[in-house]
C-alpha positions in Angstrom: 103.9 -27.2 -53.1 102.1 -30.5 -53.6 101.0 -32.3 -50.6 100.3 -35.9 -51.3 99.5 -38.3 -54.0 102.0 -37.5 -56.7 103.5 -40.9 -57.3 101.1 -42.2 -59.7 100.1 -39.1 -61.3 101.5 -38.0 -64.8 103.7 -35.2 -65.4 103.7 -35.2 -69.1 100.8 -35.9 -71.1 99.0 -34.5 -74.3 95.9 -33.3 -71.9 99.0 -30.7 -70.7 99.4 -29.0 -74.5 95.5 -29.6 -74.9 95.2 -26.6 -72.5 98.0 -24.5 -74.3 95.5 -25.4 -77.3 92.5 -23.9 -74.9 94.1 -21.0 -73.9 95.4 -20.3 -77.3 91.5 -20.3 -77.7 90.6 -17.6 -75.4 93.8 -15.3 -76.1 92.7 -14.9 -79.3 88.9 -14.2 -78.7 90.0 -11.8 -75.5 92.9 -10.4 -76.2 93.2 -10.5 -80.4 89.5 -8.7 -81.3 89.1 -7.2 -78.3 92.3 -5.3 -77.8 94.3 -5.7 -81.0 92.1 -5.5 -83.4 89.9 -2.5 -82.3 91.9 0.0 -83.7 90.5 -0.1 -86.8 87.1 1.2 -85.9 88.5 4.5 -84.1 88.5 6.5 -87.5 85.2 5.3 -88.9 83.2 5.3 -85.9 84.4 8.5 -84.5 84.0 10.0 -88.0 80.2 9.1 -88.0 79.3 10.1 -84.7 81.4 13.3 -85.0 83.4 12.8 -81.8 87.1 13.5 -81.7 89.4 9.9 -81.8 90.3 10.5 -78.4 86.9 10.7 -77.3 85.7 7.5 -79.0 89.1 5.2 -78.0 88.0 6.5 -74.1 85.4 3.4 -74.3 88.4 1.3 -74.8 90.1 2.8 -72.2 86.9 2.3 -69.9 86.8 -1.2 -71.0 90.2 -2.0 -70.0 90.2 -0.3 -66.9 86.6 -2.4 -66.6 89.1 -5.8 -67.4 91.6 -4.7 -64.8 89.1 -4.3 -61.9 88.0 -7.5 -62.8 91.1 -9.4 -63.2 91.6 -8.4 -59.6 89.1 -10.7 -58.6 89.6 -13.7 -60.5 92.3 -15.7 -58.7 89.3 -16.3 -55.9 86.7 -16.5 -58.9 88.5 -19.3 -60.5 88.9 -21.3 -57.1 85.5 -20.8 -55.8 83.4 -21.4 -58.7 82.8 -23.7 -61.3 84.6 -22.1 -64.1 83.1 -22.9 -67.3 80.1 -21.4 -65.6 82.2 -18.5 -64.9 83.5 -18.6 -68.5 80.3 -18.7 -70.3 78.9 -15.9 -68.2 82.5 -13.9 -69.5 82.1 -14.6 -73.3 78.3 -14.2 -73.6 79.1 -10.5 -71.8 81.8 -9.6 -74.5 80.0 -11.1 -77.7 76.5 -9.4 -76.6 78.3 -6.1 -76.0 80.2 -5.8 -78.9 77.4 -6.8 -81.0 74.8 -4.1 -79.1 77.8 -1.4 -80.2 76.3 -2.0 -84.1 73.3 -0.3 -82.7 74.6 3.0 -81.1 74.8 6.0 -82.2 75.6 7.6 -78.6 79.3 7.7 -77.7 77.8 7.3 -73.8 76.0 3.9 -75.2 79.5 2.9 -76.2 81.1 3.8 -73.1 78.4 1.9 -71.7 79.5 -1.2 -73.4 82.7 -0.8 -73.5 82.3 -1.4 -69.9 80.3 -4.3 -70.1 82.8 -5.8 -72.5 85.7 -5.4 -70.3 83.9 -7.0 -67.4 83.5 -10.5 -69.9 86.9 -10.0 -71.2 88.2 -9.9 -67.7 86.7 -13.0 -66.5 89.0 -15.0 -69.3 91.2 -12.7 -70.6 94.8 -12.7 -69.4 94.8 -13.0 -65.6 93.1 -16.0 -66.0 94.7 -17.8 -68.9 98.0 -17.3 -67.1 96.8 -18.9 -63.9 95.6 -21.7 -65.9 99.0 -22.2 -67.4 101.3 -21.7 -64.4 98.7 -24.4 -62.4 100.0 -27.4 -65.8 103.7 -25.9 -66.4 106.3 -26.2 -64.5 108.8 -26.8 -66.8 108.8 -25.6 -70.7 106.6 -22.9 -68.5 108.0 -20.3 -70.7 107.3 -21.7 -74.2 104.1 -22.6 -72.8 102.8 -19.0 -72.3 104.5 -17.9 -75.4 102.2 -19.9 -77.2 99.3 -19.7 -75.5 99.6 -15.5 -75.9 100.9 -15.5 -79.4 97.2 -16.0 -80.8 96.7 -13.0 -79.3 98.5 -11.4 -81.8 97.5 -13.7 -84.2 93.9 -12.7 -84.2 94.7 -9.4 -84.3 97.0 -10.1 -87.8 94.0 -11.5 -89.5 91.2 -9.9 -88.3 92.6 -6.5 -88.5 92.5 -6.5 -92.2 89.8 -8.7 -92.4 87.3 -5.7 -89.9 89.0 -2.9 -91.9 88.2 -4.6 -95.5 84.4 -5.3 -93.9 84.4 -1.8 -92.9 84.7 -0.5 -96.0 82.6 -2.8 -98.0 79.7 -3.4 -95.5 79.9 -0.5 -92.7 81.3 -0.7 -89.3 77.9 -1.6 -88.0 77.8 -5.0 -89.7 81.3 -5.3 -88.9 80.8 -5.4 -85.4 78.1 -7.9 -85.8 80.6 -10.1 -87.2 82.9 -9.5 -84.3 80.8 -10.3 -81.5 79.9 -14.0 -83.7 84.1 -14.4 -84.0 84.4 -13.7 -80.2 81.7 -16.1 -78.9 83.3 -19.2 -82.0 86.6 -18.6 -80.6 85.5 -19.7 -77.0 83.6 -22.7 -78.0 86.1 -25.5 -77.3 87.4 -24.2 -74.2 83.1 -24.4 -73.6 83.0 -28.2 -75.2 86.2 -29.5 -73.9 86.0 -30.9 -70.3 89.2 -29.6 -68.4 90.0 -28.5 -65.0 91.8 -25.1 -63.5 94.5 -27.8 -61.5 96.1 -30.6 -63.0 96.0 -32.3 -59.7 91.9 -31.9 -59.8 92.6 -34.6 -62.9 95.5 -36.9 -60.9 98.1 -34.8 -63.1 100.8 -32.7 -62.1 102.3 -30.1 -63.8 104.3 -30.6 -66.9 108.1 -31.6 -66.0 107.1 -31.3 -62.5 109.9 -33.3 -60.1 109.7 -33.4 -56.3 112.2 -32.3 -55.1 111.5 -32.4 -51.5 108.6 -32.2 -49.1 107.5 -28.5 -48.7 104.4 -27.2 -46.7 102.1 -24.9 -48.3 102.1 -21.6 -46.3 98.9 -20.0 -45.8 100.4 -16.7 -44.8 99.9 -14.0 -47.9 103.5 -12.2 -50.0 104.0 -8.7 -48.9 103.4 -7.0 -51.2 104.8 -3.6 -50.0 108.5 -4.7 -51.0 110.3 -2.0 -52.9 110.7 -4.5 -55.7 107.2 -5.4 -56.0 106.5 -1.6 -56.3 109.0 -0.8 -59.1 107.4 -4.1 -60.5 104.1 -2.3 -60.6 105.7 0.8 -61.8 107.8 -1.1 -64.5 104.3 -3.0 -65.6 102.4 0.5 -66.1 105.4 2.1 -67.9 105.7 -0.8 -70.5 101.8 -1.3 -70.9 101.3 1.9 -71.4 103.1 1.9 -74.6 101.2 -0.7 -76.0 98.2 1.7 -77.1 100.7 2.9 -80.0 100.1 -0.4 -82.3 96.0 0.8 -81.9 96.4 4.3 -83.6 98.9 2.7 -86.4 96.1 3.6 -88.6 95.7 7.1 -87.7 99.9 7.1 -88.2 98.9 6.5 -91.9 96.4 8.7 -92.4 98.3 11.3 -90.5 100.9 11.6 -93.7 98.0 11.1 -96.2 98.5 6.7 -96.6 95.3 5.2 -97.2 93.0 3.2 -94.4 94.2 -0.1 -96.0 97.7 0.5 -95.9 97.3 1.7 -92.2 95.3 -1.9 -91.5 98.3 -3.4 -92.6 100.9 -1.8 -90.9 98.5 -3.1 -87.5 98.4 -7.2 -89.0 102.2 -6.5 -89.8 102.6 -5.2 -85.7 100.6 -8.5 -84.8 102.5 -10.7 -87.1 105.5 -9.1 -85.2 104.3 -9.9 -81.6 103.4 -13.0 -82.8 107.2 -13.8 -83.5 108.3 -12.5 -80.8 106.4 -13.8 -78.0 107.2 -17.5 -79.5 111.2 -16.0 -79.4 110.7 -14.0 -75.8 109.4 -17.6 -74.3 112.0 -19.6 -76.1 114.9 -17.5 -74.8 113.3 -17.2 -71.3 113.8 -21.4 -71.1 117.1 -20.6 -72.7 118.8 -18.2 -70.9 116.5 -16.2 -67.9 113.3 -13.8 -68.1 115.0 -10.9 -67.7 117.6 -11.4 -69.9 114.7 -12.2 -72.9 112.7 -9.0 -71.5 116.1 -6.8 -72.1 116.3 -8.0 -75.6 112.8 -7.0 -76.1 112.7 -4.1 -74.7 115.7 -2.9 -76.8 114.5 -4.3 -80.0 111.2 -2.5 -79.5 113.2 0.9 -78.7 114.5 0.2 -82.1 111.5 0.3 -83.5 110.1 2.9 -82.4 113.4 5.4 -83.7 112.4 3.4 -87.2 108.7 4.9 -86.8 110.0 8.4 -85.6 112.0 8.5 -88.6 109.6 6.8 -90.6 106.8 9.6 -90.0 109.1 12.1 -90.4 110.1 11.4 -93.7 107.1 9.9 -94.6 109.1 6.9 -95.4 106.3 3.7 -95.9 109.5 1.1 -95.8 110.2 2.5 -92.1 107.0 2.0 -91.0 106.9 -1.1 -92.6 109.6 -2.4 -91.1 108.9 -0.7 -87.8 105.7 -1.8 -87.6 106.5 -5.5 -87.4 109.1 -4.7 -85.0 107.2 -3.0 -82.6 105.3 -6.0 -82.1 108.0 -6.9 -79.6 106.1 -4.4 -77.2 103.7 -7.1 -76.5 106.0 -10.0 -75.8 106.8 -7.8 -72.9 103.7 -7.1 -72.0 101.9 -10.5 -72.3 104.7 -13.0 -72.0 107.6 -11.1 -70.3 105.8 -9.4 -67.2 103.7 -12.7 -66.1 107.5 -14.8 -66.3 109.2 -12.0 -64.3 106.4 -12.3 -61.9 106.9 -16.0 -61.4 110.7 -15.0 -61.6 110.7 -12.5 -58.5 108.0 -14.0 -56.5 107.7 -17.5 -56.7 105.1 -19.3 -58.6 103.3 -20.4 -54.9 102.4 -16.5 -55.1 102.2 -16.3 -58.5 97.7 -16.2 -58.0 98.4 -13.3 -55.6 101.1 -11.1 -56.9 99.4 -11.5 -60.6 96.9 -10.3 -60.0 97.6 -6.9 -59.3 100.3 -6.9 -61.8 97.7 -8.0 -64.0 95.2 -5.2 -63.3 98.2 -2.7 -63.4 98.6 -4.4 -66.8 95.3 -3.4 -68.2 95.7 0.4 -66.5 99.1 1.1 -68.6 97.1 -0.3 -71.9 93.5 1.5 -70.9 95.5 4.7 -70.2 97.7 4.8 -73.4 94.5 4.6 -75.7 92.9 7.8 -75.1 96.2 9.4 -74.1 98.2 9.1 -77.3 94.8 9.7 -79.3 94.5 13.2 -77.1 97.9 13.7 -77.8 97.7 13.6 -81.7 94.5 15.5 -81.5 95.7 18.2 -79.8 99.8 18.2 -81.5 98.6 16.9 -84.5 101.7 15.0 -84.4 102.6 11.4 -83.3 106.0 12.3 -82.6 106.5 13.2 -79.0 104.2 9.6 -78.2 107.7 8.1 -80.0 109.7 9.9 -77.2 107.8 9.4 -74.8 107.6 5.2 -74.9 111.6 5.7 -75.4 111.7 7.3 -72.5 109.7 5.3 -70.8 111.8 2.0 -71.7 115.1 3.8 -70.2 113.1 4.1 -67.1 112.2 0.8 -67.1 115.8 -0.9 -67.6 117.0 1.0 -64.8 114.1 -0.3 -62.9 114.3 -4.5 -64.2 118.5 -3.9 -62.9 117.6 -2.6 -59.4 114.8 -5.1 -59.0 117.8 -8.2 -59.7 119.9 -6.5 -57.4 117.3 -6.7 -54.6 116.8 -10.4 -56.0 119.8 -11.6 -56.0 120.8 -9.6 -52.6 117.3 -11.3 -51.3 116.6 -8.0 -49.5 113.2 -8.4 -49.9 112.8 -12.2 -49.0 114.3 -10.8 -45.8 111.5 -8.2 -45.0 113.8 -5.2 -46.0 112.3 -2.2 -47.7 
């Protein structure tokens, strides 16, 4: 994969976790407040303008669709243009937006924005980071991610009851003022830092990276009409779509007559839970396999969700306690899991190529799930059958991760066969 010039150029160095540092940085300003933290504005804001929840979370959806279109691009973005530039242009976008949404009192204004905001969050949200971080790992490339994404869920455990306790004691107006200043702070030292995309543009190589022999660097593009590629899609827009669940844990607590607060927390408790696990999924990926980490997530998370089924129906505030932080495992999945099985399958020479659409199929499954499951509950006034449905959904999805191995380890698709 490299060409030339490695002998002098250091494989291990601090500048390597310095970038973990900077894309801990951006997964938190992208991903944390504006993804998991939004959730707590879809009862307020929909209450004042008089909309139905559904309604209002569609300019979430719209935004993440907005993020997915654009992650599309940025493989070539990143590689063609300067990207601090690019970044600046990406943050200024999300901040401005989310700040202009204290303004509206339209729910087409929002939508409006929404859009915006996904077009800045896409330019260095997770597409993007991951890039970054499979250019400076190769090995500890697991732990690496898991890091990097975990401040994802970090930011959304502390700001989620930090917006919902400004939401009650200043409005959600002012709140989202202070959003949009959080967003743009957050951004500021991958902005001040001077850092580059490839290691090699700084006469580094990627962490733990060892030649092991000379290899050219094809030019010829992955098909990506392989059978295993397509249930990757498939398995990437079951899982994501489950995600949207952790949004409308606050309407799960109001649902059974729990106060606003303790539905905050039951969010910051779902964060502090994907926080854990994303650090876990990374460290038993290094350990063991990807796929093998993924299974254990995925089945710890359809744990959780029988604890919140019973939970709601018994209106049981341990079980949703306790299923709330587990659930968090749904993003180690989604965040860490998917972008390793990627690299897994497909190589990490393809990684820019075959991410990308996995990554926009990644922001589809989440965009769809938010208006979906708020539809659902507005029209069943009931969150149960979204519980079956994502358990459903992960059965589907193991069968899928075992025939995908089989094909991988039978290399049926490395040998053209469909």
């Amino acid at each position: 994969m490299f060409l030339s010039g490695g002998k002098n150029m250091v494989n291990k160095s601090y500048k390597h976790w310095l970038i973990v540092l900077l894309m801990c940085c951006l997964a938190a300003s992208s991903i944390g407040l504006c993804t998991n933290a939004i959730g707590v504005f879809y009862v307020p804001v929909s209450n004042s303008l008089h909309v139905l929840k559904g309604t209002f979370a569609l300019h979430a959806t719209l935004s993440t669709l907005t993020t997915a279109l654009t992650s599309l691009k940025m493989s070539k973005i990143i590689k063609k243009y300067n990207y601090k530039s690019v970044l600046l242009i990406g943050v200024l976008m999300t901040s401005i937006s989310t700040w202009l949404m204290s303004y509206s009192s339209s729910i087409y204004l929002f939508y409006i924005l929404g859009i915006v905001r996904g077009i800045g969050v896409g330019i260095y949200g997770m597409v993007p980071l991951t890039i970054v971080i499979t250019n400076w790992f190769d090995e500890k490339h697991g732990l690496a991610t898991s890091l990097a994404l975990s401040f994802s869920g970090l930011a959304g455990a502390i700001f989620s009851p930090l917006l919902s306790f400004w939401i009650d004691s200043y409005g959600w107006q002012t709140t989202y003022r202070f959003m949009a200043i959080i967003i743009f702070v957050l951004v500021l030292p991958a902005l001040s830092v001077s850092w580059k995309i490839m290691p090699q543009d700084e006469g580094m190589l990627p962490y733990g990276y060892q030649k092991k022999e000379t290899v050219t660097v094809s030019k010829n593009k992955i098909n990506l009409l392989t059978l295993s590629f397509v249930y990757m899609c498939l398995f990437t827009i079951l899982h994501t779509s489950i995600t949207g669940i952790s949004q409308h844990l606050s309407g799960i607590a109001l649902s059974i007559q729990l106060s606003t607060n303790i539905g905050a927390t039951f969010m910051s408790l779902t964060m502090i839970g994907n926080i854990c696990t994303k650090l876990l999924i990374g460290l038993l990926s290094d350990l063991f396999t990807p796929v093998k980490a993924v299974v254990i997530m995925i089945l710890t998370n359809c744990f959780s969700l029988i604890l919140l089924f019973v939970g709601v129906l018994q209106q049981q505030v341990l079980l949703l306690t306790i299923g709330s932080f587990i659930f968090g495992s749904i993003y180690s999945v989604g965040a860490v899991g998917i972008p390793m099985l990627t690299r897994y399958f497909f190589g990490s020479e393809n990684y820019g190529q075959t991410y990308a659409v996995i990554g926009f199929l990644t922001n589809v499954g989440s965009a769809s799930s938010l208006t979906l499951i708020g539809y659902l509950y507005d029209f069943t006034k009931s969150y149960q059958i979204v519980f079956i449905i994502a358990l459903l959904f992960h059965l589907i999805n193991l069968i899928l991760l075992l025939v995908i191995c089989s094909r991988h380890n039978n290399k049926d698709d490395r040998n053209g066969m469909l």
